[in-house]
N, C-alpha and C positions, 0 to 999 in steps of 0.2 A: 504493500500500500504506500505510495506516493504521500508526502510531507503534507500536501494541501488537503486531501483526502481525508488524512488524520487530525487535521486542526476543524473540518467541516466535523468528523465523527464526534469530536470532543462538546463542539458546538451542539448538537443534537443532544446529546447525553444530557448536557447542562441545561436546555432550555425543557429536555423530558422530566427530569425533576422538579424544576419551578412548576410545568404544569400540575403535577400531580400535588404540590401543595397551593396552587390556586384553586385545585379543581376542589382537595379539600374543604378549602375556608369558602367557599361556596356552598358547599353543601351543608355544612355549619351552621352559616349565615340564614339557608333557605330555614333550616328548622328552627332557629332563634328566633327569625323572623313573623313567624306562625304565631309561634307563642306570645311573642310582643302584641302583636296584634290581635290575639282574644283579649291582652289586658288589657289596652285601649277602649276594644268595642266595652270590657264590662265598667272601664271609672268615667268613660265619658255622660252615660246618661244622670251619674250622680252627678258629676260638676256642673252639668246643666241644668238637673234641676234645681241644686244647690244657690247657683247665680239667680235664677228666677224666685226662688225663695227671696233672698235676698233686698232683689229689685223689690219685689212686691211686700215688704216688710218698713225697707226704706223710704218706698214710694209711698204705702198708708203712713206715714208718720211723718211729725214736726221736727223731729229731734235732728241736733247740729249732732253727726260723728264722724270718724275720718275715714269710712266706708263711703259715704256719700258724698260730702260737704268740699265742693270745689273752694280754692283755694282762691280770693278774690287776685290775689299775685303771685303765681306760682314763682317761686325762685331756684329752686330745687331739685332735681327729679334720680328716683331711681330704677336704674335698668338692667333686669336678670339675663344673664344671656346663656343659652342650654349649647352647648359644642359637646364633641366627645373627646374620652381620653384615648381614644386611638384612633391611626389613620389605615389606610390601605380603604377609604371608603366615597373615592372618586372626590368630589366639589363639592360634599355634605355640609362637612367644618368651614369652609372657605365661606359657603354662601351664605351659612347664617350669621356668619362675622361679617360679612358685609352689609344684611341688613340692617344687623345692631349699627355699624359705622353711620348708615344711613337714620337711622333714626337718631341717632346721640348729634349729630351733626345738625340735622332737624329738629331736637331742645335745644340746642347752643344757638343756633338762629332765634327762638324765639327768649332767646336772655336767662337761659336756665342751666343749672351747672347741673353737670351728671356725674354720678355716685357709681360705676362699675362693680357687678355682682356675676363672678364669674361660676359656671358648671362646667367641668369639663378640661382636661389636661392641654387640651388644643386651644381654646381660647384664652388659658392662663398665658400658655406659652406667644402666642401673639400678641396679650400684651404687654408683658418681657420683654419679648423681644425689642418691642417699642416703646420702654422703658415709661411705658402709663400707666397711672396711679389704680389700685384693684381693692376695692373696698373689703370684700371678703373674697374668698374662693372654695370650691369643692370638688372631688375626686374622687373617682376608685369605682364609682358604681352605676355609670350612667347606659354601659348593655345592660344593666337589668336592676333598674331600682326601685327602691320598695315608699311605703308611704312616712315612715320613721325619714330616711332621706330627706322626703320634701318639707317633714315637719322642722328637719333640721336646719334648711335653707329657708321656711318661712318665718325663723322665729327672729333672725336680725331682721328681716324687713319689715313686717309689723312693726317693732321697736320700733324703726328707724321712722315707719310711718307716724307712730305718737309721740313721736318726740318735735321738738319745737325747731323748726330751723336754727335759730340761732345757735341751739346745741348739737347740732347735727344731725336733723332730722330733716324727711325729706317732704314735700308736698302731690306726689306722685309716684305711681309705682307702674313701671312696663315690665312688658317679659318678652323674649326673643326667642322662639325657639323651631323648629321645622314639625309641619304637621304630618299627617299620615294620611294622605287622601287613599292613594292605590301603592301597589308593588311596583307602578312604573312614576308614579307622581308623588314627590315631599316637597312642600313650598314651605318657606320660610315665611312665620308669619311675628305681626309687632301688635304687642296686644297691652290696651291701659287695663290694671288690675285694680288699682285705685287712683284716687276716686273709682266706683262704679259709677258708669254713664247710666242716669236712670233712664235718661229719654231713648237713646240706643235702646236699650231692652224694651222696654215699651213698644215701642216701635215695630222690633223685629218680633212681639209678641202677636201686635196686630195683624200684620204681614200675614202670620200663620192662622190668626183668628182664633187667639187665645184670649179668655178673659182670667185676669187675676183675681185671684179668690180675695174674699176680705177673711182680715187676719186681726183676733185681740191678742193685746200684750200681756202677757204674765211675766213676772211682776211689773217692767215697762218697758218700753221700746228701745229705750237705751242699753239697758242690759240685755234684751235677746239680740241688737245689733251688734255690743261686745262678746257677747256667746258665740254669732257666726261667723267676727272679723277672723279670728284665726281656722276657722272648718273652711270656711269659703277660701282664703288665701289657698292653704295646705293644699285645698284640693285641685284647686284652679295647677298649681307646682306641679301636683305629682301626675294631671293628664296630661301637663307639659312636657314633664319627664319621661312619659311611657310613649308618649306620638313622636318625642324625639328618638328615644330607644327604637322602635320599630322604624323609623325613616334610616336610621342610623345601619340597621341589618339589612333594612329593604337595597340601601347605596352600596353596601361592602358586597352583598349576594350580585349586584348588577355589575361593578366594580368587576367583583373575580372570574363572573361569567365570562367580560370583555379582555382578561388579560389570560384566560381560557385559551378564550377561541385564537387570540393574536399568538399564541405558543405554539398550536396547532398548525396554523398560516405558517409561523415561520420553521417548524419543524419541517413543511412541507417543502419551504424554499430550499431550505440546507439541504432536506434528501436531493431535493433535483441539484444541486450544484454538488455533491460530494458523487451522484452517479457519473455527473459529467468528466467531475476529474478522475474518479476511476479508471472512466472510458477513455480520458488521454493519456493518461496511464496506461494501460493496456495497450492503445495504438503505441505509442511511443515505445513500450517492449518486443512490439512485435516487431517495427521498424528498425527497433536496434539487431534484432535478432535478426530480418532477413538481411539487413547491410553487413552482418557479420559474416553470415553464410556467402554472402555474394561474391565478400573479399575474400573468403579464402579458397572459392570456387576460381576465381581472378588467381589467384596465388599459386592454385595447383596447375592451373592452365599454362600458366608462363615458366614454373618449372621442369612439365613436360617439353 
């Protein structure tokens, strides 16, 4: 086997292992991916009806609280942003870092300073990298996190939400994280947590021709508002964390399929250029061999 032959074989060999661990983490990915997505389909109808609780609690009532009560001059704002702690998962992490950039850039136009609340080893690291201020941050569990997580991630922002600005407290709360429509669609979405928009909900209740139930208060409406601010936050976190989780496996399973199939392509390439140089190999053996015979066919002739 000719030099070139052998460096195409090497090449084969190397690029037939990397397939067999993308094809792997593909197959991983697809059964992770499954299960992310029953957990979704089962917390999303809570946190929806959760919000509508809510709206409609807030909406029957007087009461000034910092679930509802826009801020007459916001100054402030704080912004979660959900990334994962690991990559090989195509433009996942990139896009909803972009988002968040897009929306923190759109509170600094409107005159509001932002408070950075990172999830996720990938957005920590970008803003490190760009050596930008990170208010708190979290890790280690965002393929697969549980509701303890998100109560751990909702309990600085609440604070931060009743605390007073001038102590460091914020006057809004957003979150950043990528939704879960289908196995081929995750958009990245910007979502206000607080204030809750009553009129938004409203709204989108109408839309669907909902009517809001009337609700009395036990003991008053302040306290069952303080009862939900941390259930509703928690919960609002932790559907965010399971839509990102399942976008997260849906990207890495689409990701390894693509660097699959490109292993295969190029597998295919290298056989056909390692037959070629075979075959000029060969020809060129045989070439040598009949010029050799020819010479010394030449050789015997002339010493006759």
């Amino acid at each position: 086997m000719g030099a070139q032959a052998k460096v195409y074989k090497r090449r084969i060999k190397s690029v037939s292992a990397t397939k067999k661990i993308t094809k792997a983490m593909e197959m991983i990915a697809a059964s992770r991916v499954v299960k992310a997505q029953r957990r979704v389909a089962a917390s999303t109808p809570y946190a929806t009806e959760l919000t509508r609780a809510v709206g409609a609690v807030a909406k029957g009532s007087t009461t000034q609280h910092a679930l509802t009560t826009e801020s007459e001059n916001p100054t402030r704002a704080a912004v979660l942003l959900i990334t994962s702690d690991r990559g090989l998962a195509g433009g996942y992490s990139s896009n909803v870092i972009k988002a968040a950039e897009e929306l923190t850039e759109r509170l600094t136009r409107e005159g509001k300073e932002v408070d950075a609340y990172i999830v996720g080893r990938k957005g920590v690291a970008y803003y490190s990298f760009r050596e930008r201020k990170v208010t708190e941050s979290w890790g280690g569990f965002t393929d697969s996190p549980t509701y303890a997580d998100a109560k751990k991630i909702a309990g600085p922002l609440i604070e931060a939400v009743l605390k007073d600005t001038a102590e460091g407290g914020v006057d809004e709360l957003h979150i950043v994280f990528t939704e879960f429509v289908s196995m081929l669609t995750q958009t990245p979405v910007q979502d206000r947590l607080l204030p809750l928009s009553l009129q938004g909900t409203a709204e989108e209740q109408e839309k669907k021709g909902e009517i809001l139930p009337l609700f009395d208060f036990e003991p008053s409406a302040e306290d069952v508002l303080d009862a939900l601010l941390p259930r509703y936050v928690e919960a609002r976190i932790y559907n965010a964390l399971l839509q990102a989780a399942a976008s997260k496996h849906a990207a890495t399973r689409r990701a390894m399929k693509s660097a699959t199939d490109n292993a295969d392509e190029l597998i295919k390439s290298l056989t056909r250029l390692a037959n070629a140089a075979r075959q000029a190999d060969i020809t060129q053996e045989i070439s040598e061999i009949v010029g050799g015979a020819s010479a010394l066919a030449d050789a015997s002739a002339g010493s006759d």
